[in-house]
KOLTORTI-587367 format. One record per residue: residue number from 1; residue in one letter; x, y, z of N, C-alpha, C in turn. Coordinates in steps of 0.1 Angstrom, whole numbers. Each point is the difference from the previous one (the first is absolute). Layout:
N
lummi resi->NUM; resn->A; n.u->X; n.v->Y; n.w->Z; ca.u->X; ca.v->Y; ca.w->Z; c.u->X; c.v->Y; c.w->Z .
...
***
This chain:
129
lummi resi->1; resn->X; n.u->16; n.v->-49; n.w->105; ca.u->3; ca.v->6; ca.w->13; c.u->13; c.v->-4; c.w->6 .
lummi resi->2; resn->X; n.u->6; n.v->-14; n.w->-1; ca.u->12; ca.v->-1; ca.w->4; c.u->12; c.v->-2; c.w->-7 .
lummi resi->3; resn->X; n.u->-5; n.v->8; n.w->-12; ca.u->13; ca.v->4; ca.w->-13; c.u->11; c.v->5; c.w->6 .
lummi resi->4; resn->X; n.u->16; n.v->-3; n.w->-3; ca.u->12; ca.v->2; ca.w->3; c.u->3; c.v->7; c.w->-7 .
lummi resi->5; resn->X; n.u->-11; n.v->5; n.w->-16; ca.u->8; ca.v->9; ca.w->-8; c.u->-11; c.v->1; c.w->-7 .
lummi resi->6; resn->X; n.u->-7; n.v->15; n.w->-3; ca.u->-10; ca.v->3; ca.w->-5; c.u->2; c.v->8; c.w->-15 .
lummi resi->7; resn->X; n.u->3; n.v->-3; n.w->-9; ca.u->1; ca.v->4; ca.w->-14; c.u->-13; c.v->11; c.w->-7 .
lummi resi->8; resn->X; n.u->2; n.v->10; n.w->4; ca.u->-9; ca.v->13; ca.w->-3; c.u->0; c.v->3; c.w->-20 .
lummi resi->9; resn->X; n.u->-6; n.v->-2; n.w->-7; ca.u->1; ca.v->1; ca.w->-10; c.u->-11; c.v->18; c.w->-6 .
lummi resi->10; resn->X; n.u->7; n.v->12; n.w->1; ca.u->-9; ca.v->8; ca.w->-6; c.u->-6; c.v->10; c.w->12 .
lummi resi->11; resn->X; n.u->2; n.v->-4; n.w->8; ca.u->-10; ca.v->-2; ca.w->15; c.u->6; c.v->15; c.w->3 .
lummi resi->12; resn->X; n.u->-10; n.v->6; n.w->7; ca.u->6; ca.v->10; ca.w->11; c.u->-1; c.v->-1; c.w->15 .
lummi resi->13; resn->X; n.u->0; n.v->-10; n.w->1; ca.u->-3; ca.v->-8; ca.w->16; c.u->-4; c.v->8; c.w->10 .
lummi resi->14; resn->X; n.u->-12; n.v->10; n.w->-5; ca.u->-6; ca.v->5; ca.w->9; c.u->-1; c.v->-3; c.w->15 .
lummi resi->15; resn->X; n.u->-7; n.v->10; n.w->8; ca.u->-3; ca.v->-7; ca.w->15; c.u->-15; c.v->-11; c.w->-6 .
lummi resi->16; resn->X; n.u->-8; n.v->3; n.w->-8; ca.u->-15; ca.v->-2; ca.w->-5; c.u->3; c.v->-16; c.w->-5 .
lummi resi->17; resn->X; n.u->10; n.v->-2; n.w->-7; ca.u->6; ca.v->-9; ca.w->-7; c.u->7; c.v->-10; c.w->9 .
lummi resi->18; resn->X; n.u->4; n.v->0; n.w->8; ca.u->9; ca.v->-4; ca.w->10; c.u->-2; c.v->-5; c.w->13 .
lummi resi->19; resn->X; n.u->-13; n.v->10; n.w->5; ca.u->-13; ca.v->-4; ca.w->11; c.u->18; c.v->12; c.w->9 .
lummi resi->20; resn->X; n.u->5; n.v->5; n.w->-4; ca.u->8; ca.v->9; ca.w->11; c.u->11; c.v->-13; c.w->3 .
lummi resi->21; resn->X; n.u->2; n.v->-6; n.w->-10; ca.u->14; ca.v->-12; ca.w->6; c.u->-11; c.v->-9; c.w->6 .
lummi resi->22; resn->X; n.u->-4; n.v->-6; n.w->3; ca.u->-5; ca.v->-6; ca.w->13; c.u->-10; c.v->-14; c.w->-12 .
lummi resi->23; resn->X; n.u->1; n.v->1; n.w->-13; ca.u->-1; ca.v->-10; ca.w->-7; c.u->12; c.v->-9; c.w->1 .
lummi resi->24; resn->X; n.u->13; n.v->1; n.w->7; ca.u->14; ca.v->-5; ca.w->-4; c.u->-2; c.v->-2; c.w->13 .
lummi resi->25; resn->X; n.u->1; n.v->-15; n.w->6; ca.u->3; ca.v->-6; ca.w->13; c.u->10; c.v->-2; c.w->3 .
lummi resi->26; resn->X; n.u->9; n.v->-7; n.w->-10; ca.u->13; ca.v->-4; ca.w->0; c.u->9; c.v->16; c.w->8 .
lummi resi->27; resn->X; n.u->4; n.v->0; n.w->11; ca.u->14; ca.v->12; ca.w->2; c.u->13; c.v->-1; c.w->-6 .
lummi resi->28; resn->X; n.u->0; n.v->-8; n.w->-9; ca.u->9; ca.v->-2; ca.w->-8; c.u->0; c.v->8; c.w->-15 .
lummi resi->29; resn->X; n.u->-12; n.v->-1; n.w->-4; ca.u->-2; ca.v->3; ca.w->-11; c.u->5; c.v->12; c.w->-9 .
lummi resi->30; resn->X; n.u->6; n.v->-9; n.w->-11; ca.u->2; ca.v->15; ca.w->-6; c.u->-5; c.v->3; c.w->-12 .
lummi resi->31; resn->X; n.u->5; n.v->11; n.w->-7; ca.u->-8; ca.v->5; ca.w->-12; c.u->9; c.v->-4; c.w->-12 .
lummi resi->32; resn->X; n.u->-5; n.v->-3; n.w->-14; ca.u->8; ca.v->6; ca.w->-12; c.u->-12; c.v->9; c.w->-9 .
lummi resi->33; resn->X; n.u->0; n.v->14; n.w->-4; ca.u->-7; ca.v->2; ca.w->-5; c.u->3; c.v->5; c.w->-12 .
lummi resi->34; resn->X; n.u->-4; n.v->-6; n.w->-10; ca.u->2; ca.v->6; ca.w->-16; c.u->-6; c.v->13; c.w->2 .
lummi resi->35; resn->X; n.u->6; n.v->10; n.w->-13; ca.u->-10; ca.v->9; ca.w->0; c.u->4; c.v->12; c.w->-15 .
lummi resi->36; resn->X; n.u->-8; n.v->3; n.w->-9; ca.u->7; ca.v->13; ca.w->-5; c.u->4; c.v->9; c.w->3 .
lummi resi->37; resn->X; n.u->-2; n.v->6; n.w->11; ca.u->2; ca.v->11; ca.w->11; c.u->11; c.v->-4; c.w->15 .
lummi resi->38; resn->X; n.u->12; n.v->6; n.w->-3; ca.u->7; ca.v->0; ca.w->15; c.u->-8; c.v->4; c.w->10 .
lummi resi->39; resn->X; n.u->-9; n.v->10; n.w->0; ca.u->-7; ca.v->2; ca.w->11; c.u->-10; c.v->-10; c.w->9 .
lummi resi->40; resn->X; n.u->-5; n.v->-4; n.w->-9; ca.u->-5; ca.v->-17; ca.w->8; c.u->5; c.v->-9; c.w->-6 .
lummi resi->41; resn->X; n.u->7; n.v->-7; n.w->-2; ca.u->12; ca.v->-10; ca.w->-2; c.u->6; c.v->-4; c.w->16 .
lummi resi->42; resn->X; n.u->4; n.v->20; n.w->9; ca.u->6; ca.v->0; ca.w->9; c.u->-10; c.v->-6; c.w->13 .
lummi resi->43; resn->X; n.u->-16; n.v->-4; n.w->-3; ca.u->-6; ca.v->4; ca.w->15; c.u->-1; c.v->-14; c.w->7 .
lummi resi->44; resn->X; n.u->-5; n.v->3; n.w->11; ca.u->4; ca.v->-13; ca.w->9; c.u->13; c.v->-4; c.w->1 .
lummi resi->45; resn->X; n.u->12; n.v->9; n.w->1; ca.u->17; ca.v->-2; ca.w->-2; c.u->-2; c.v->-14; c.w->-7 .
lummi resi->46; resn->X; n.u->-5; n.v->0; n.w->-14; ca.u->0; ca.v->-11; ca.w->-10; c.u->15; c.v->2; c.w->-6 .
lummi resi->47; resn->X; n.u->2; n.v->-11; n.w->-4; ca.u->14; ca.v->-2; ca.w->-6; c.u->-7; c.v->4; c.w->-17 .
lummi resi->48; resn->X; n.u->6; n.v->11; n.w->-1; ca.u->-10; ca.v->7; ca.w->-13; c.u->6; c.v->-9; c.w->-15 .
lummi resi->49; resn->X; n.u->-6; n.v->-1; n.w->-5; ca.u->0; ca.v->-2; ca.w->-18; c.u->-11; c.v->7; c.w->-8 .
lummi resi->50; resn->X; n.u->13; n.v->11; n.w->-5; ca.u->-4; ca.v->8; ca.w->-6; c.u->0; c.v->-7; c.w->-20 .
lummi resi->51; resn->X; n.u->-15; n.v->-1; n.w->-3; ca.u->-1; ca.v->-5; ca.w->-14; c.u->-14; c.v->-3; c.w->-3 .
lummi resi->52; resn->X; n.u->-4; n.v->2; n.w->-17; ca.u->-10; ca.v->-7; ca.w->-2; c.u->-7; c.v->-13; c.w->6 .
lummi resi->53; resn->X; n.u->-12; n.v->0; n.w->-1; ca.u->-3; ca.v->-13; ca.w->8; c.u->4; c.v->-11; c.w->-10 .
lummi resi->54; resn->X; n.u->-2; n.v->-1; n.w->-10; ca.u->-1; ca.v->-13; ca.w->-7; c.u->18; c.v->-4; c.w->2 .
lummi resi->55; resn->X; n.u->12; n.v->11; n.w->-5; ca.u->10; ca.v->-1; ca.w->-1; c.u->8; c.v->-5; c.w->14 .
lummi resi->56; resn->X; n.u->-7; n.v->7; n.w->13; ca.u->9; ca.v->-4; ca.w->10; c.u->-3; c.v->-13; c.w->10 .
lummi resi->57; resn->X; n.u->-19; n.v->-3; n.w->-8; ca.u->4; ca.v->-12; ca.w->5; c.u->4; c.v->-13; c.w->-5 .
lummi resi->58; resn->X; n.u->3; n.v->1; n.w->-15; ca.u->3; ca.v->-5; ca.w->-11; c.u->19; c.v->-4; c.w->5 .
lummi resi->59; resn->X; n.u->6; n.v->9; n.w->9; ca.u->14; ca.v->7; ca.w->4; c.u->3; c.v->-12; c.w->13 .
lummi resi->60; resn->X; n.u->-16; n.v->1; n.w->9; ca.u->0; ca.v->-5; ca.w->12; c.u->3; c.v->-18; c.w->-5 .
lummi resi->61; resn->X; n.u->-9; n.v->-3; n.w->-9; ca.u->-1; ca.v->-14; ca.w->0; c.u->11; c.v->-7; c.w->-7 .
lummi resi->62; resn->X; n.u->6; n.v->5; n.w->-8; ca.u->15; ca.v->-1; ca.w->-5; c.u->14; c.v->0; c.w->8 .
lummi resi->63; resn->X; n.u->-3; n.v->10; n.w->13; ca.u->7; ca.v->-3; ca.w->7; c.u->1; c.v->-9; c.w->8 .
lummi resi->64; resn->X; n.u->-13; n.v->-6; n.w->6; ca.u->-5; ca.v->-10; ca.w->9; c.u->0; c.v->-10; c.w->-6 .
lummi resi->65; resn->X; n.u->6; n.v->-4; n.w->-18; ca.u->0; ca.v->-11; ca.w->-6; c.u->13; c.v->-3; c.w->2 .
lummi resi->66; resn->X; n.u->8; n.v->11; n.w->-3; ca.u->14; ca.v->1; ca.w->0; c.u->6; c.v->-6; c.w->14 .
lummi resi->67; resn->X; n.u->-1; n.v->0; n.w->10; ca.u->3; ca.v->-3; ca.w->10; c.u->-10; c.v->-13; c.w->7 .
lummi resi->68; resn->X; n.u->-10; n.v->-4; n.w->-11; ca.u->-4; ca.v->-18; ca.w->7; c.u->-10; c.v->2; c.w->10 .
lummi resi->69; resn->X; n.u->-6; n.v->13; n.w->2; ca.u->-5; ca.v->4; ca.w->12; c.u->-12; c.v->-14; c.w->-5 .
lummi resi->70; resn->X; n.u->-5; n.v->-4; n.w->10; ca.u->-13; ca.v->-5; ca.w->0; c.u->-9; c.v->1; c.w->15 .
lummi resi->71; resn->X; n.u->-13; n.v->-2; n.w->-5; ca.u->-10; ca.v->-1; ca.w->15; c.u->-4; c.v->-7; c.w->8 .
lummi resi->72; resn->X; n.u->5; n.v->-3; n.w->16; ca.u->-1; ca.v->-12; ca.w->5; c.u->-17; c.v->-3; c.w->-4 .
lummi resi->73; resn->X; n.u->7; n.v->-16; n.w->-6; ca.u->-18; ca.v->-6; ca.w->-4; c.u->-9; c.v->-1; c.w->17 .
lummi resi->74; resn->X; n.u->5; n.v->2; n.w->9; ca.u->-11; ca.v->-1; ca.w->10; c.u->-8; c.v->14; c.w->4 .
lummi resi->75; resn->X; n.u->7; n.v->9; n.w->-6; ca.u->-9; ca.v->13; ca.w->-2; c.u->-6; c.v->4; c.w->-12 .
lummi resi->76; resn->X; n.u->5; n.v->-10; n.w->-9; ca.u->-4; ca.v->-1; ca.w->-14; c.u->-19; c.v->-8; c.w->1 .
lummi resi->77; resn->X; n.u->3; n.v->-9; n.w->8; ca.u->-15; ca.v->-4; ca.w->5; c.u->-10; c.v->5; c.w->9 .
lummi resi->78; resn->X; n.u->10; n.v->9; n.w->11; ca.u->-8; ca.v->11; ca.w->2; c.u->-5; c.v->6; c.w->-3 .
lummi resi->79; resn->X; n.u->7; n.v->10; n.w->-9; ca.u->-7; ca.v->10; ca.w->-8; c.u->-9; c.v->-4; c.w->-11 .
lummi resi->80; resn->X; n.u->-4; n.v->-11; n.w->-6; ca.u->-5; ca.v->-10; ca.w->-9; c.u->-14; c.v->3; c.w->9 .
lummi resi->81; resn->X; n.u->1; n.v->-8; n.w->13; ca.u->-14; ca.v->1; ca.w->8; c.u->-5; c.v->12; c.w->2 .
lummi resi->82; resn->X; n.u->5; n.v->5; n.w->3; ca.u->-7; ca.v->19; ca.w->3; c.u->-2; c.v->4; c.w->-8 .
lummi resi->83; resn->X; n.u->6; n.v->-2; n.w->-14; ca.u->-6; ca.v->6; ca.w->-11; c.u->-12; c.v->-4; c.w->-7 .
lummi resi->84; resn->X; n.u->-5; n.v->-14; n.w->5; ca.u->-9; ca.v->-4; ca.w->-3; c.u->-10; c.v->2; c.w->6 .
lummi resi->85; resn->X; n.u->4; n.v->1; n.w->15; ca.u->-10; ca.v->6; ca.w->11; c.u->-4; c.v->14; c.w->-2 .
lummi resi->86; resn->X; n.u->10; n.v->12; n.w->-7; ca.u->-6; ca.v->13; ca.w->-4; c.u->-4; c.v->-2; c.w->-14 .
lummi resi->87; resn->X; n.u->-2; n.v->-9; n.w->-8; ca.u->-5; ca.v->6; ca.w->-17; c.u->-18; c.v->-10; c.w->7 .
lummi resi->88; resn->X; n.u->0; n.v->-8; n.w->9; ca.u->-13; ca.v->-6; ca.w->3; c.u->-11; c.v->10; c.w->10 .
lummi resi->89; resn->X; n.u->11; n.v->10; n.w->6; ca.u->-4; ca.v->9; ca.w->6; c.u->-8; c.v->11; c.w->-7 .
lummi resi->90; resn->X; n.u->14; n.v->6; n.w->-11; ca.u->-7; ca.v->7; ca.w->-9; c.u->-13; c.v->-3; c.w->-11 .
lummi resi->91; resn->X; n.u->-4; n.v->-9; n.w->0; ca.u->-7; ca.v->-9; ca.w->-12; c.u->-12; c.v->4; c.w->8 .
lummi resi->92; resn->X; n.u->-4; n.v->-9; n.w->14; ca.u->-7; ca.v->3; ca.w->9; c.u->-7; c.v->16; c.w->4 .
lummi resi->93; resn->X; n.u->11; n.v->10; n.w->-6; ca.u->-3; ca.v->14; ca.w->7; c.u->-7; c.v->4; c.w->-16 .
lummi resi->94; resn->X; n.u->-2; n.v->-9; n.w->-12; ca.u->-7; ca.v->7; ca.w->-8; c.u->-10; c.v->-8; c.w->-3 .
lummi resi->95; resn->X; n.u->-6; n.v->-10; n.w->5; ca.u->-8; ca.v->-7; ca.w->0; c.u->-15; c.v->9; c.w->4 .
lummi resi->96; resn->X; n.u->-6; n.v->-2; n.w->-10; ca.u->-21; ca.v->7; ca.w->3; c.u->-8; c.v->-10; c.w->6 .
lummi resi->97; resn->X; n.u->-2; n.v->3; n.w->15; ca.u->-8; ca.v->-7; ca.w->8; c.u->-15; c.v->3; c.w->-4 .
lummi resi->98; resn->X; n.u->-5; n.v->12; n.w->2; ca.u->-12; ca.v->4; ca.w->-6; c.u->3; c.v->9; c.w->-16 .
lummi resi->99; resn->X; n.u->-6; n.v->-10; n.w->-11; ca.u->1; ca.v->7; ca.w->-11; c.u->-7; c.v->13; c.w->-1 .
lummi resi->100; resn->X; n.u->-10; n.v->-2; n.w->3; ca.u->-12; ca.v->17; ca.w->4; c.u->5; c.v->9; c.w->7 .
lummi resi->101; resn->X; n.u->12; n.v->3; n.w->8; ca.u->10; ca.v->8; ca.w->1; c.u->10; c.v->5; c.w->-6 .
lummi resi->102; resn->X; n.u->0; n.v->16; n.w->3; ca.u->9; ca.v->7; ca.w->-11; c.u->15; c.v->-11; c.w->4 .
lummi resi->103; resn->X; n.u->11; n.v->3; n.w->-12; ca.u->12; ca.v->-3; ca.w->3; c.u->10; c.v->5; c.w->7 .
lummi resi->104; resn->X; n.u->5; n.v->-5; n.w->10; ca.u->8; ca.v->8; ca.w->9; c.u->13; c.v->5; c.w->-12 .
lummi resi->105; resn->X; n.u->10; n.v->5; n.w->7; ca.u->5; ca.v->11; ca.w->-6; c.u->15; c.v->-13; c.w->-1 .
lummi resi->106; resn->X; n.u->1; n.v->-10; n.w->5; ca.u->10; ca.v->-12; ca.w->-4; c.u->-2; c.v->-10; c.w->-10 .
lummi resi->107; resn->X; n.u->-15; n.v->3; n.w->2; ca.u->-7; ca.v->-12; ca.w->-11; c.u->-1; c.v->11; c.w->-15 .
lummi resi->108; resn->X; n.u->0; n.v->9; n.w->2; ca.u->1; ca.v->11; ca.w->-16; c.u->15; c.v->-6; c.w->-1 .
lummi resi->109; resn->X; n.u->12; n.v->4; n.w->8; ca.u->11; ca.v->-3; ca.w->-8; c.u->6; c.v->-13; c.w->2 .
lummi resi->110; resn->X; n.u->-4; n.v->-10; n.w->3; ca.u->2; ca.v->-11; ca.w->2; c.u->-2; c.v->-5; c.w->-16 .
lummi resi->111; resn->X; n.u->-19; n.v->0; n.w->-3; ca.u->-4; ca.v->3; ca.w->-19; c.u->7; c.v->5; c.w->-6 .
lummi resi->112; resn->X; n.u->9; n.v->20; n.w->2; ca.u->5; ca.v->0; ca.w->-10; c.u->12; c.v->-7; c.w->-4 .
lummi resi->113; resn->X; n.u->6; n.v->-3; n.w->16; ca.u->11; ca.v->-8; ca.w->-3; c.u->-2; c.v->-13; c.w->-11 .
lummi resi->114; resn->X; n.u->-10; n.v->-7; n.w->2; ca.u->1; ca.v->-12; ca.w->-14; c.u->-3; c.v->5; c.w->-9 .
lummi resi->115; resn->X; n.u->-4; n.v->12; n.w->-2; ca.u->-7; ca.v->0; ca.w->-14; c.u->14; c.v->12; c.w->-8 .
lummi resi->116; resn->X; n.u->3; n.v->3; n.w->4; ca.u->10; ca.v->11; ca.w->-4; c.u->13; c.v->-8; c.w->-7 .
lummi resi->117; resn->X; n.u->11; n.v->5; n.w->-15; ca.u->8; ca.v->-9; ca.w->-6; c.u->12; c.v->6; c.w->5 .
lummi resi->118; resn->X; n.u->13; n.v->-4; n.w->-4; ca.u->11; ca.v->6; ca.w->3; c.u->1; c.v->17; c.w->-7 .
lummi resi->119; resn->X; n.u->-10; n.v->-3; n.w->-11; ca.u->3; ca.v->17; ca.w->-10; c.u->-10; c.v->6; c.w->7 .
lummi resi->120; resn->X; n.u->-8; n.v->0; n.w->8; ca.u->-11; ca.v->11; ca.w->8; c.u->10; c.v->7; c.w->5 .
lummi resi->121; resn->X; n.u->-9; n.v->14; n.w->3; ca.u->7; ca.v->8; ca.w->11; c.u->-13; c.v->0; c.w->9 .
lummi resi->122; resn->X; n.u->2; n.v->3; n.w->9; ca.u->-7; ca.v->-1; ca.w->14; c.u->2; c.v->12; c.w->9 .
lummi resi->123; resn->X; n.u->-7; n.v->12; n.w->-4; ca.u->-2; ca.v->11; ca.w->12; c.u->-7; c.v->2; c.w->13 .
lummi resi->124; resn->X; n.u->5; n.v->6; n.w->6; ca.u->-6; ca.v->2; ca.w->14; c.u->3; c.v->12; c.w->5 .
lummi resi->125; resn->X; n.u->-4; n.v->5; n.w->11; ca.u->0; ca.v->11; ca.w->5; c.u->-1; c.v->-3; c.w->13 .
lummi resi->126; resn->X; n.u->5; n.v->3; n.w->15; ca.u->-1; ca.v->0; ca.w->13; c.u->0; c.v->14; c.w->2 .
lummi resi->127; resn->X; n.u->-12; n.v->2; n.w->14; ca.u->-4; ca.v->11; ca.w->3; c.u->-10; c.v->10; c.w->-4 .
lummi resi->128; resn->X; n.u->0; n.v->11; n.w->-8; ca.u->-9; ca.v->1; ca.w->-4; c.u->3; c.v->11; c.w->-11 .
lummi resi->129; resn->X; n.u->-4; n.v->-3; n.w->-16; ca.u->3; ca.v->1; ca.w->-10; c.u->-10; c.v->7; c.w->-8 .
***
């Protein structure tokens, strides 16, 4: 929430996706958004990069080696904690309090999430199909 620079990878930064801006507290904040498409590459006046995903961010870290860029370690420990605080979060949101209850709909993909390999494909459908 108090990101200076939000790295959109693929994204179409919906309003649904984005909570309407109002996930981004920082008034500072700005966007870079990879994308194969100039058309959302452009949104949120993101400073667009237009490219494959693997290739442009493959482009980004090269360049941020190139230039020494590194991350102040005191936000490096920040973010270290919060990350810890949301994967204990998420762990918690798939956890079966009453086994004798169907599975909620996080705890199905929470399961398939461990069980599934990098060669699965994984379909879905939103809405109604």
């Amino acid at each position: 929430r108090t990101a200076d620079l939000v790295i959109g990878v693929g994204t179409r930064f919906s309003d649904f996706t984005t909570a309407s801006g109002t996930l981004f507290e920082n008034p500072a904040v700005r966007f870079l958004h990879l994308n194969i498409t100039g058309f959302d590459a452009h949104k949120l006046a993101a400073l667009p990069l237009v490219a494959d995903a693997r290739a442009g961010l493959e482009a980004l870290t090269a360049a941020l080696a190139g230039r020494g860029y590194r991350v102040d370690p005191a936000y490096e420990t920040e973010y270290a904690g919060a990350k810890e605080a949301w994967e204990e979060r998420v762990e918690a949101s798939f956890a079966t309090p009453d086994p004798t209850a169907r599975p909620t709909q996080t705890q199905v993909l929470g399961l398939l999430d461990a069980l599934v390999t990098e060669d699965d494909i994984l379909i879905n459908a939103a809405g109604s199909l």
